[in-house]
N, C-alpha and C positions, 0 to 999 in steps of 0.2 A: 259759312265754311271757313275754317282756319287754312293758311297757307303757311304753315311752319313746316307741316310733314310736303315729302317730297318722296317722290320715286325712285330716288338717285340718292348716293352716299355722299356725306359732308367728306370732302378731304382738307381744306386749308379754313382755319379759323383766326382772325386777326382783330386785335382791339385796341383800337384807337388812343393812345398815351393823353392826348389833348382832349378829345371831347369823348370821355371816361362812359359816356352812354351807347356810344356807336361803337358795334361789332357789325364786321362782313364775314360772310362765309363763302367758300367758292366751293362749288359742287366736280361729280364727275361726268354728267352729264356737257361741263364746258358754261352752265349759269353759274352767275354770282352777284348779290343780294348785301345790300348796308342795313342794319337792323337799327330801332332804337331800343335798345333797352328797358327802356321804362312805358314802352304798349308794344313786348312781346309775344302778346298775344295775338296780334294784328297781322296785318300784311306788311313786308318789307317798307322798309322809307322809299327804297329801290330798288329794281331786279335786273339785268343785265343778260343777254343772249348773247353776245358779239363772239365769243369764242366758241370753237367747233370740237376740242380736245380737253378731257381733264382738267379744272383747276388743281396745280401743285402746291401752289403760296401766292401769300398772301404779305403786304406790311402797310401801314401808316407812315406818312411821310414826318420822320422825325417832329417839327416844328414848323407843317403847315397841315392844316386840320382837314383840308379839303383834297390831298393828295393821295393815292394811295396806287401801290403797284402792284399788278397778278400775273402772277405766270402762269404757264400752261407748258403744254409738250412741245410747241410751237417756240414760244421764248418769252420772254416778259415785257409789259405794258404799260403804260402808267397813264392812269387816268386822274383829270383832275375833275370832282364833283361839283364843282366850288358853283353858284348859278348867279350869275352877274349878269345885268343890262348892259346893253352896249352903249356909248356914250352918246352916240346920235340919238338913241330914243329917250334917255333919259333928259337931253339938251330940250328934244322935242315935245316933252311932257311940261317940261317949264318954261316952256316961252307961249305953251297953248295952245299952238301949231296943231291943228287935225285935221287929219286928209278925211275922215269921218264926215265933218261938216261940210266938204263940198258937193 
């Protein structure tokens, strides 16, 4: 089953200046969705519930690929996508540390 169609109207469409494959869409329903481009056919990269009111807009954060801000009727937002370790687990990865092994 394809997850492209939806119940609800696309209102804000924005596509990413830096990484020229990703478009988001924000619906009226209050979801909004990061596509890739190139397996459109698929399910979103990621889907989003957090807002309760219309997506209105949409943008790409100039010159950081991972930023992007949406508004709603409420006011605007700004999420950052970006998915980083935190520096304690990645410290902990390499020194071999696992609380696993106890």
């Amino acid at each position: 089953q394809k997850s492209i169609s939806s119940d609800t109207d696309v209102n804000a469409v924005a596509w990413s200046n830096l990484v020229t494959n990703l478009l988001a869409t924000g619906c009226d329903d209050g979801t909004w969705a990061v596509w890739d481009l190139r397996k459109f056919d698929k399910d979103p990269l990621a889907r989003f519930t957090s807002h309760t009111t219309p997506i209105t807009s949409m943008e790409w954060h100039p010159t950081d690929e991972s930023m992007l801000v949406v508004s709603d009727e409420v006011g605007s937002f700004i999420y950052d996508l970006s998915v980083e370790e935190e520096e304690g687990a990645q410290a902990k990865k390499d020194s071999g540390d696992d609380d696993d092994d106890l």
